[in-house]
Every structure is written in C-alpha cells, then in structure tokens.
Kinemage of the C-alpha trace (Angstrom):
@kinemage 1
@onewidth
@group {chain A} dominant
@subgroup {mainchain}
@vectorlist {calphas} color= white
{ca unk a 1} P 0.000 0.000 0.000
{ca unk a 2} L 1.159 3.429 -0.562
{ca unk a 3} L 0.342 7.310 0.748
{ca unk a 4} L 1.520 10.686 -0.195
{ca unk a 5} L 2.298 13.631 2.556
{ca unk a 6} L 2.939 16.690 0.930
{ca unk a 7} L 4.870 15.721 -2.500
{ca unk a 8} L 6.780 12.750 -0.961
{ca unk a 9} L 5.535 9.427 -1.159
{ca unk a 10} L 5.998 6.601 1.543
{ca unk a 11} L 5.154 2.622 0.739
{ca unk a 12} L 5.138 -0.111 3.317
{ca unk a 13} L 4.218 -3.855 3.129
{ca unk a 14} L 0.600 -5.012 4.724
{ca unk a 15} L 2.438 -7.729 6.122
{ca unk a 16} L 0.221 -10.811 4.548
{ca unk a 17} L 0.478 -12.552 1.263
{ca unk a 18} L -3.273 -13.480 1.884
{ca unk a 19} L -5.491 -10.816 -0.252
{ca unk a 20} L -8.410 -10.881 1.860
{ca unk a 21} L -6.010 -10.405 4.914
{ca unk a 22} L -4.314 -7.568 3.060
{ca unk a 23} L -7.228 -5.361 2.135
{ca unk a 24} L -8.909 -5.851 5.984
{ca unk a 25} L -5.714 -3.807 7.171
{ca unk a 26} L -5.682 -1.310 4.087
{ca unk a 27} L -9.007 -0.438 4.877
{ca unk a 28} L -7.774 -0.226 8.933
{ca unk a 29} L -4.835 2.039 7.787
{ca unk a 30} L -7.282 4.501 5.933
{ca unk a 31} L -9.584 4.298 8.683
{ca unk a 32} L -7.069 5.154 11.093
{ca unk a 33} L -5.355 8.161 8.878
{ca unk a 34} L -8.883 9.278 8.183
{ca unk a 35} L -9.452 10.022 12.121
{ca unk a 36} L -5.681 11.286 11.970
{ca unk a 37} L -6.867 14.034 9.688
{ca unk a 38} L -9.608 14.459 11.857
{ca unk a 39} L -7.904 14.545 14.973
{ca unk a 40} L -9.877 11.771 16.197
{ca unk a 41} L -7.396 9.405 16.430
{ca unk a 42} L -7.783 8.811 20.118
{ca unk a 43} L -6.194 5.994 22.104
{ca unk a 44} L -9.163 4.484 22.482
{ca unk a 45} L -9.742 4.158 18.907
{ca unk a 46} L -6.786 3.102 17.809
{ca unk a 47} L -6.929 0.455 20.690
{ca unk a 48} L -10.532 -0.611 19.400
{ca unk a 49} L -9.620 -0.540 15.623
{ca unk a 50} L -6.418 -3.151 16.428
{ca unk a 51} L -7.666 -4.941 19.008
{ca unk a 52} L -5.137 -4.011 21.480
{ca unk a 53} L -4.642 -2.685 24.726
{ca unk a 54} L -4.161 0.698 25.737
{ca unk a 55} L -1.054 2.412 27.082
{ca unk a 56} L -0.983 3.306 30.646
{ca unk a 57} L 1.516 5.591 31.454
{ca unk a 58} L 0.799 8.900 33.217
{ca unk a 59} L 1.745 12.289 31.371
{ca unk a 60} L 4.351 13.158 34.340
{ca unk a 61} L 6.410 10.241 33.702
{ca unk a 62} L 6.331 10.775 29.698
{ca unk a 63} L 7.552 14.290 30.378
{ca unk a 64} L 9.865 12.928 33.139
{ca unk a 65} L 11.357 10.298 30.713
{ca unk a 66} L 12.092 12.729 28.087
{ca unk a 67} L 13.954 15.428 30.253
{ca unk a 68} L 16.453 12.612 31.434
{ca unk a 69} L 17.095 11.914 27.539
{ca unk a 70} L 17.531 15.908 26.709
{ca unk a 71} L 19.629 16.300 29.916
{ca unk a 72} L 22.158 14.671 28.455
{ca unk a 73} L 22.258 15.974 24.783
{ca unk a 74} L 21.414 19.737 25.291
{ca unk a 75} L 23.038 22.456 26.809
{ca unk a 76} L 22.228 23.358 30.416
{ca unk a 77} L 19.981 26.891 29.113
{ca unk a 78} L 18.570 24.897 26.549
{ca unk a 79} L 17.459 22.499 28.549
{ca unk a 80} L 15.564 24.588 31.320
{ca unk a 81} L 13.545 25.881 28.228
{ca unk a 82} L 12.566 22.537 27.476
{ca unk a 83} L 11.527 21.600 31.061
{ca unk a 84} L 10.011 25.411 30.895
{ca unk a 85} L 7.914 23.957 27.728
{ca unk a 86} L 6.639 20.560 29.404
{ca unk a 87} L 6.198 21.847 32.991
{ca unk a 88} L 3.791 24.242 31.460
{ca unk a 89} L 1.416 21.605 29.854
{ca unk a 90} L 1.946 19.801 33.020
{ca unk a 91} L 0.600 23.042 35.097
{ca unk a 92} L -1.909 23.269 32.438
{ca unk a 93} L -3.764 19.703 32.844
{ca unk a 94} L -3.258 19.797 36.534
{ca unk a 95} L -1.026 16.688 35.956
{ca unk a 96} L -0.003 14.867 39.155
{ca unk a 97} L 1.806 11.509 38.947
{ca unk a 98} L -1.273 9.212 38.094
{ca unk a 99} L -3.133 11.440 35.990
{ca unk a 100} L -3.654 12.081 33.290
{ca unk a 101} L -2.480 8.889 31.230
{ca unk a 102} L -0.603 10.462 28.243
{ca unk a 103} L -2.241 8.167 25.872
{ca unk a 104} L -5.624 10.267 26.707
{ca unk a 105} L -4.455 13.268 25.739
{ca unk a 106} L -6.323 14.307 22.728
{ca unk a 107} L -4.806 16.661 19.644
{ca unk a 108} L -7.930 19.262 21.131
{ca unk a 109} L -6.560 19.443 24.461
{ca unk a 110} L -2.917 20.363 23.097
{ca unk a 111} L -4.108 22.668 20.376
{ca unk a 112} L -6.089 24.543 23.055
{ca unk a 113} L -3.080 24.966 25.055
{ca unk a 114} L -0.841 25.845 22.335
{ca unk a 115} L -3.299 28.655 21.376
{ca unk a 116} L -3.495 29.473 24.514
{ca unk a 117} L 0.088 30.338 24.307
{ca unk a 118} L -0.134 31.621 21.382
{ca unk a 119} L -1.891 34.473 22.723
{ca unk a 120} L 0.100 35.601 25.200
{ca unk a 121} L 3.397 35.195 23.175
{ca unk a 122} L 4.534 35.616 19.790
{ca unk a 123} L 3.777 32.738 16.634
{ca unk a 124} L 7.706 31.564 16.995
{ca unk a 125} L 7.301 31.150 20.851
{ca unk a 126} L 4.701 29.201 20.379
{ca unk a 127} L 5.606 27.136 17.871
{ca unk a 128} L 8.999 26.661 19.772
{ca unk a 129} L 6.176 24.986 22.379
{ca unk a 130} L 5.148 23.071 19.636
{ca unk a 131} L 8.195 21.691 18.771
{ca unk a 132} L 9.377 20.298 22.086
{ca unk a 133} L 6.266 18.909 22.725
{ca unk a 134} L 6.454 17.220 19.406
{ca unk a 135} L 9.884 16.026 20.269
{ca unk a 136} L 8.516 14.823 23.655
{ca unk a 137} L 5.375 12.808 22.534
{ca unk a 138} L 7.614 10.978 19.661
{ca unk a 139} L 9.786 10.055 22.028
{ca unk a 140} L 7.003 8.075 24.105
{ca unk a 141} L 5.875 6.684 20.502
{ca unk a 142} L 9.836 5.522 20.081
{ca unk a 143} L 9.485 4.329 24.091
{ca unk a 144} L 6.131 2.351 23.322
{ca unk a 145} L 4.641 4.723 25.615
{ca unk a 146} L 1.452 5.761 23.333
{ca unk a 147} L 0.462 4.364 20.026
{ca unk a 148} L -0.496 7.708 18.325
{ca unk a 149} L 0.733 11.340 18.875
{ca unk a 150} L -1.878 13.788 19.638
{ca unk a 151} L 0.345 16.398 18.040
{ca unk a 152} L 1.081 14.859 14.737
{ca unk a 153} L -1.506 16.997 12.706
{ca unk a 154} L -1.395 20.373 14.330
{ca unk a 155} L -0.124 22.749 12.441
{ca unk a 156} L 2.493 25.884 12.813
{ca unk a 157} L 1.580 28.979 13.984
{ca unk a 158} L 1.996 32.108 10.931
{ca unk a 159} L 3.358 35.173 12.388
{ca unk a 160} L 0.881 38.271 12.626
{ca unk a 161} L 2.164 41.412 10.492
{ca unk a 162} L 3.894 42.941 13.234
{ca unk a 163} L 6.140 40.131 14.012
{ca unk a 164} L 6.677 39.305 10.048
{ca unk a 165} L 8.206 43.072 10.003
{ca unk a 166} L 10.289 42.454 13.319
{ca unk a 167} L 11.196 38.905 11.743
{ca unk a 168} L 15.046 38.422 12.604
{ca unk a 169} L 16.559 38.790 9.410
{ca unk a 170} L 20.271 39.111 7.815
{ca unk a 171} L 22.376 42.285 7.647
{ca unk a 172} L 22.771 43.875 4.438
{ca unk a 173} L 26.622 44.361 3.419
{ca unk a 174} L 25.596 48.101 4.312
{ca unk a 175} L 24.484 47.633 7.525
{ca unk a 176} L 27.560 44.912 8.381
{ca unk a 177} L 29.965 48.032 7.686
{ca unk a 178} L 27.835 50.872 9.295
{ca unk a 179} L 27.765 48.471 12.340
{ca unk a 180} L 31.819 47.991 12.114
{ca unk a 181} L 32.106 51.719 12.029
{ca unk a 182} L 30.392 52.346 15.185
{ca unk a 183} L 31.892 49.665 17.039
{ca unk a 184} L 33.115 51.474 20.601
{ca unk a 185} L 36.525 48.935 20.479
{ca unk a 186} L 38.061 46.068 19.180
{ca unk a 187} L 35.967 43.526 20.771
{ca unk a 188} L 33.215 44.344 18.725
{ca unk a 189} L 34.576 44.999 15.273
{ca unk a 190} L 36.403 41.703 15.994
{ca unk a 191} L 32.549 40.165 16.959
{ca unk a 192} L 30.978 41.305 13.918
{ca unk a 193} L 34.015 40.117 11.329
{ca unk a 194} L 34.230 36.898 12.983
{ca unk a 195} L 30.292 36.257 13.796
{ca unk a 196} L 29.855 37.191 10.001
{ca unk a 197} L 32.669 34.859 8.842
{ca unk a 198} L 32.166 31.757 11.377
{ca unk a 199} L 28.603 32.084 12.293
{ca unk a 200} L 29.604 31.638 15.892
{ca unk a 201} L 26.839 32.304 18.439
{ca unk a 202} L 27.584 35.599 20.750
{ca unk a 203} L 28.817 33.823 23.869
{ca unk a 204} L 30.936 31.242 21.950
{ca unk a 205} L 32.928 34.301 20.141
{ca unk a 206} L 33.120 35.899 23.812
{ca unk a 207} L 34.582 33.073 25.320
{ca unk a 208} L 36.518 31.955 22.808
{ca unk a 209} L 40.268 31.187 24.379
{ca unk a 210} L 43.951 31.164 22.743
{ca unk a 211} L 43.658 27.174 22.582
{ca unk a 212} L 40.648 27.247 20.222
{ca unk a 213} L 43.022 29.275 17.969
{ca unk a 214} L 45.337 26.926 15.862
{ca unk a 215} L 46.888 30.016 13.531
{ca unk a 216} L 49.314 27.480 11.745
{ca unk a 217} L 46.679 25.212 10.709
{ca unk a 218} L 43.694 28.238 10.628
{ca unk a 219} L 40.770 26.642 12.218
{ca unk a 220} L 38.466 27.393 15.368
{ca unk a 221} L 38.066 24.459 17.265
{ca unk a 222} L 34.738 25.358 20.251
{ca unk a 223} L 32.084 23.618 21.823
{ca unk a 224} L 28.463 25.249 20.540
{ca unk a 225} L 26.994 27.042 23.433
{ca unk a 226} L 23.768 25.377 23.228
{ca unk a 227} L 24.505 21.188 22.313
{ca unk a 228} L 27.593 19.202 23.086
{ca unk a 229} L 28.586 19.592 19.134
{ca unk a 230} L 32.113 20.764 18.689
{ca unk a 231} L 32.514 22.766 15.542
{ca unk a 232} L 35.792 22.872 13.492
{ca unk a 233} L 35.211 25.755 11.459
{ca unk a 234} L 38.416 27.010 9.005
{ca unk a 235} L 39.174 30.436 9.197
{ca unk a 236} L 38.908 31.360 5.124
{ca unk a 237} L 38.630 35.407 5.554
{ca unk a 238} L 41.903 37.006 5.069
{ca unk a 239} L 40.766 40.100 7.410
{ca unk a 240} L 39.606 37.698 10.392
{ca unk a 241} L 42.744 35.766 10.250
{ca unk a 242} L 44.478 39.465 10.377
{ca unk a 243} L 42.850 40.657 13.660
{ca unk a 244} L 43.677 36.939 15.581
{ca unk a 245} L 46.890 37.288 13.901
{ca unk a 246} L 46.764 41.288 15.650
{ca unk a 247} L 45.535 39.958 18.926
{ca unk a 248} L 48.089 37.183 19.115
{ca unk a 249} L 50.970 39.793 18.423
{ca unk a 250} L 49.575 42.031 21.385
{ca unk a 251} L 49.143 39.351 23.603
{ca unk a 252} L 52.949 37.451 23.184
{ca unk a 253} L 52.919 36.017 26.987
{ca unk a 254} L 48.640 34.530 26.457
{ca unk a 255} L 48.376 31.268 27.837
{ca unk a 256} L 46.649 28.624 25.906
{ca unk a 257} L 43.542 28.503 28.265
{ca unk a 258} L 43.577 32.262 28.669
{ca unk a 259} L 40.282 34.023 26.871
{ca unk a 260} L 41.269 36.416 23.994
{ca unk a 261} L 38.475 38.721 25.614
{ca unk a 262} L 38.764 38.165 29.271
{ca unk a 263} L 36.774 40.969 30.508
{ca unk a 264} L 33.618 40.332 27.856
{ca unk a 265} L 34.173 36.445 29.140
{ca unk a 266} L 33.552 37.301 32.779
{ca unk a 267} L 30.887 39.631 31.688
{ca unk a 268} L 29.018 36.199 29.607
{ca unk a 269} L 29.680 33.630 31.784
{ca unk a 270} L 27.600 32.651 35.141
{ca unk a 271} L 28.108 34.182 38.113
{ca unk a 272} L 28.722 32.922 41.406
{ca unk a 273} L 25.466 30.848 42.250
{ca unk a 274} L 23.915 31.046 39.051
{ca unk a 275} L 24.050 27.899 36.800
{ca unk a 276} L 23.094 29.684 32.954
{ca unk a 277} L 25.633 31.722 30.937
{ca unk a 278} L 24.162 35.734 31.273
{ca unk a 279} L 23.855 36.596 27.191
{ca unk a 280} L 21.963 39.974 28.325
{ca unk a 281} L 24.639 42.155 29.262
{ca unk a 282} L 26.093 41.057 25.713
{ca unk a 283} L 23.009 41.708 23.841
{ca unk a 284} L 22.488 45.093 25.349
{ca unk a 285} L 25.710 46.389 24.471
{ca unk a 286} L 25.135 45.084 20.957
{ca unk a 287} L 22.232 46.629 20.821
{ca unk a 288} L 23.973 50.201 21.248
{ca unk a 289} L 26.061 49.203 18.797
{ca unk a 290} L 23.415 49.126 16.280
{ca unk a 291} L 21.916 52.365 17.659
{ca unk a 292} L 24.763 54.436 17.185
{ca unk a 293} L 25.092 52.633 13.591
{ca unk a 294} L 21.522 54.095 13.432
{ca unk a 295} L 19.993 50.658 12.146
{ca unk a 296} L 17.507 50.223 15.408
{ca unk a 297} L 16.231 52.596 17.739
{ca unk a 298} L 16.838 52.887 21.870
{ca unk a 299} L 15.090 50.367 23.682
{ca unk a 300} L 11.772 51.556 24.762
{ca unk a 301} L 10.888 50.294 28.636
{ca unk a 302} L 7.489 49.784 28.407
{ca unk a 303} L 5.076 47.368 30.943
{ca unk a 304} L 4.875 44.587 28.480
{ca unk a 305} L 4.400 42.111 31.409
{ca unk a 306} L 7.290 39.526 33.222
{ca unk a 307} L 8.599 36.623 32.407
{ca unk a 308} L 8.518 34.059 29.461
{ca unk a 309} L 5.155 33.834 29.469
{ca unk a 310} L 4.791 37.826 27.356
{ca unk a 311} L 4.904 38.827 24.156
{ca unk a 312} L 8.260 41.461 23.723
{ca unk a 313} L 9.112 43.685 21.055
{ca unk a 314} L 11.837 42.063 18.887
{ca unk a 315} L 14.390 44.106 16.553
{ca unk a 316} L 14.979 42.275 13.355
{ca unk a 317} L 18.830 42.808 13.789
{ca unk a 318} L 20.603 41.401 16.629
{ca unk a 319} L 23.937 39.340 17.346
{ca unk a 320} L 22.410 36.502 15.717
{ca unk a 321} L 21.664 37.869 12.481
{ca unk a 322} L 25.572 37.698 11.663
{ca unk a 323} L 24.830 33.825 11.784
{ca unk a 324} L 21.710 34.630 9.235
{ca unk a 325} L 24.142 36.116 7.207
{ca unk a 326} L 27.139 33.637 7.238
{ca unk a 327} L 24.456 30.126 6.480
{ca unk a 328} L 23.056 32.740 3.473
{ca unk a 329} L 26.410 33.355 2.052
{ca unk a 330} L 27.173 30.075 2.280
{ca unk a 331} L 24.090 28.191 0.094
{ca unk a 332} L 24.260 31.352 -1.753
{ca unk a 333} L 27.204 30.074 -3.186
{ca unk a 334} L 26.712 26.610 -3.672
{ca unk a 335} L 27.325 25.191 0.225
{ca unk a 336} L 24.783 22.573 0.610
{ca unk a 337} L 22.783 22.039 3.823
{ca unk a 338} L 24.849 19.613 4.882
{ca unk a 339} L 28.135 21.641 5.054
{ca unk a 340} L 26.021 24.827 6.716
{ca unk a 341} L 24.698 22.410 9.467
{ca unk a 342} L 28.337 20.859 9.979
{ca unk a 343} L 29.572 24.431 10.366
{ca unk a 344} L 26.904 26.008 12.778
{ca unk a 345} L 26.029 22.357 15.070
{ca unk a 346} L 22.765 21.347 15.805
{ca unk a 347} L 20.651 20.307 18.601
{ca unk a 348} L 19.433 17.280 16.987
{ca unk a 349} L 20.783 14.115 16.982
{ca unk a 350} L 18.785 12.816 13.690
{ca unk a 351} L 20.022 16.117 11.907
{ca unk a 352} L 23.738 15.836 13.015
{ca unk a 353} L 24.049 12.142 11.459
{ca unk a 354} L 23.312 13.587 8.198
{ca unk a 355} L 26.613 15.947 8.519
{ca unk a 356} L 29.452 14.150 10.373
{ca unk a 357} L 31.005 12.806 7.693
{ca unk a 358} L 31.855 16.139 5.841
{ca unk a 359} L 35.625 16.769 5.170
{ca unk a 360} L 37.276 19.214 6.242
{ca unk a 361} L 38.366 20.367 2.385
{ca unk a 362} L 34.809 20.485 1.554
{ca unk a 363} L 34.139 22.799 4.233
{ca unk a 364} L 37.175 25.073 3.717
{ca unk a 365} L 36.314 25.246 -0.216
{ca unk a 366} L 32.675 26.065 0.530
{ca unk a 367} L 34.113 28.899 3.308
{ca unk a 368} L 36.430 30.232 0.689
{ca unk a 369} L 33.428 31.459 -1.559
{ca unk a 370} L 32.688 34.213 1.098
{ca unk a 371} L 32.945 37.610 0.016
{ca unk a 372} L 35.467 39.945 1.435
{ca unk a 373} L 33.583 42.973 3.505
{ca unk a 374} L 36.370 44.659 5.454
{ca unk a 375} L 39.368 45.838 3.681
C-alpha cells in the first residue's frame, strides 16, 4: 500500500500474502489516517480498531522520561527551556503523577493549550512549544509509551504582520559596515568580522580562548553554546585571520587557556550561584552598537508584562543575524545544507548524522566562496 504527505511518497508492506487479509488492514490504515486528519485518532480508537490494549503511562512520567534523555544531549539553558515547555502543559492539565495517562491526551486538548500560548506570546514562541512537545510525545511513541501522537496533525503557527516586520533577518553588506564603524573597540569589530565569517553564536565568540586558535593550521576548534557539538570551522577570511593574527601579536605572553576577551568572558559567563551563561549584558551592548550605527532605535521600557510567558518587542537585527548572514552566504554560493549544518552544530541528533562525515576540504572550499567585507 502506498500514501503521499505533501509531494513525498511513503510505501510499506501489509504484512500478509493473503489478499483478503491484506485489504482488511488497508481499509484499517485509511480508517485510522482518516481520524488522523480528523484529529480523532484517540487511544481508544486506535486500541478498538487493532484490538489491542491501551497504554498506561501517566503524562508526568512521559515528560519525566524525556527530560532525562535531553539532559544529556542539550546544553544546560537549553534544557531549562525545554523543562520550561513541558512543565507548562503539566501546570496546564493539573497533571499529578497518576493522571492524566498520556495516551488520553487528545490533539484538542494540546491545540487549546498551544493557542493558549499563542496568545500571550509571539507565533515563533509558540511554535517553539510546539516543537518540544512534538519532540517529547515521539519520544514516548519511540518508548512504546502511546500508540499515536496527539500532536502529529497540528499545524504551525503564521506570524501576525507585526512580528513578520520584526522577523530576525540578515544584515545587508551596508548595515555589516555601518555596524563595524560604530563599534566602541576592538571587541566588537572583531565580533561582527568573525560572527559574520564563522557564524559563531555571541557567547561562543566571547569566550573563545587562545587554545581554540590553531593560527598554523587556521581553524576554530569550540564547543556550541547550546549542544555538546564541537565545531571545526576554518578560518577562510583574510581580514579575520588578520585581527587573531593582531591579537596574538599584542598578547605574546597569552596562555593557551587564557580568553582572547577576558573581561567580555567574565561579563558572559555565570556568576557565582547562578548555573546559565548571562547573554543579556552582551546583547544590550550590541544593541547600542546598532543604535549608534543608526539601524535600530533605543530600547523603549514599556510594561509589556514579566517573564517568558509575554509577548516582547523584537528588533529584526541582533547578534544573531551575523549567523543569518554567514548560512546565506554560504548556500548562496553553492554550500549545501549539509556543510552549513556541519559548520553552525545542531541540537538534533537525527540532523547531526546527516553531517558528520563532511571533510574538512569540503568545508574550507565552501568557506572560501565568502565575500570579502572589510578591507
């Protein structure tokens, strides 16, 4: 038997050589997808439709199950947004740890509580809800858990007009050098060149230390900030391999596991008694950055609630639009996915199979198509 999703079709095997056999479960598996559709694919009636018995594990140890798996393949702030995510539907259905059975959770129940969220954040807040809970309830499917997912069929979330205008976005080459200009020192005209050039995240390029630095062979060797990936990324722009050629000269006596920035380190990394990295006081100063570049406006402190649960007004330049820029440049000229996911890591396990095995040459040839900005 075959079916289509989207423009990709899957085939599988009924199982039986016996004809009469075969076309009882057809008709089950259109039954069943039917109800998918629907949303009426309950565990009851999946149960009822194949005879078997239904799953009964509570919610709380489903969400419990999951968070041991994540704790060990995401980054500490990562992972308090995902317990943030799943603590939340747990609030939300008054779980306790007997009730309710996950299997019983219908695709309603979850829709209503990601709308629910919805309103009081923005479309890509909650559909990052949507996507851990996805992640969660296919992991009790892989577990044997629950037979069906009640959040297979609900769709993403579009973003409103206002938050499709305030959409991060990439620099323009423009903006890249207006923002270089107005950089207050060298820490941030050496962020922007080598954010634009490695696609490293904020707190990776401000704790980046002399021993992630190989100059002979040129390649930055760090640890992403948010998964366990380490990323080998080549440094291919003549200018960038100037200023860490610069900094090494003015820094002769640097130890290896000295930080090239140690004051915008200390300013990223936890303080004493807190466990997450502090990206704020980064982001901030960024931020004046772009205001004195004159591509965003001051910060306007206005009651727009506390906490994660509010919407905030975005700017669509940050930081993290110099990693926008670098994956653009790259496919723009002829990098495949594969090479722009090896560069910039990857929470996902499933994803970071499809891009361990690309060579280092491939990477530095795709690298060397980058333009250069700064002369």
């Amino acid at each position: 038997m075959g079916w289509r999703v989207g423009k990709k079709l899957f085939n599988r095997s009924t199982g039986t050589s016996d004809r009469k056999q075969a076309e009882k479960r057809i008709k089950l598996y259109k039954l069943m997808a039917e109800a998918n559709r629907e949303k009426r694919l309950t565990e009851d009636f999946y149960c009822s439709l194949t005879k078997t018995e239904a799953k009964r594990v509570p919610l709380c140890e489903v969400a419990r199950a999951f968070l041991t798996k994540c704790k060990g393949t995401l980054a500490p702030g990562s992972f308090t947004r995902y317990k943030l995510v799943t603590d939340s539907l747990r609030e939300y259905l008054h779980a306790d740890e007997s009730t309710p059975i996950a299997a019983e959770v219908s695709a309603e129940t979850i829709q209503q509580f990601l709308n629910d969220a919805r309103v009081r954040t923005s479309s890509g807040t909650a559909n990052y809800y949507r996507a851990v809970l996805r992640a969660m309830f296919n992991h009790a499917l892989e577990g044997d858990k629950i037979s069906t997912s009640p959040i297979a069929n609900i769709d993403r979330f579009k973003a409103n007009k206002e938050e499709a205008e305030n959409r991060r976005r990439p620099f323009e080459l423009a903006e890249i050098q207006a923002a270089y200009n107005a950089a207050p020192n060298g820490f941030w005209r050496f962020a922007i060149v080598c954010g634009l050039y490695t696609g490293l995240r904020l707190g990776n390029v401000a704790t980046l230390r002399w021993r992630d630095v190989d100059l002979d062979r040129q390649i930055i060797t760090v640890v992403d900030i948010k998964s366990p990936d380490e990323l080998k990324i080549p440094i291919c722009s003549g200018f960038l391999f100037n200023l860490f050629t610069e900094l090494r000269r003015k820094s002769p006596r640097a130890k290896p596991e000295d930080y090239i920035f140690p004051e915008y380190a200390t300013m990223y990394l936890p303080k004493s008694g807190d466990e997450e990295n502090d990206s704020g006081a980064l982001s901030a100063e960024f931020r004046k950055v772009l205001v004195a570049a004159k591509l965003c406006g001051d910060y306007e402190r206005k009651d727009q609630g506390t906490g994660r649960s509010c919407r905030r007004k975005t700017s669509p330049l940050s930081f993290h639009s110099l990693r926008h820029n670098f994956i653009t440049m790259l496919q723009e000229r002829g990098a495949s996915q594969m090479v722009a996911r090896q560069l910039v890591g990857h929470n996902s396990d499933a994803v970071n199979q499809l891009y361990t095995h690309v060579s280092p040459e491939a990477l530095r040839k795709s690298l060397k198509r980058l333009p250069e900005v700064f002369k």
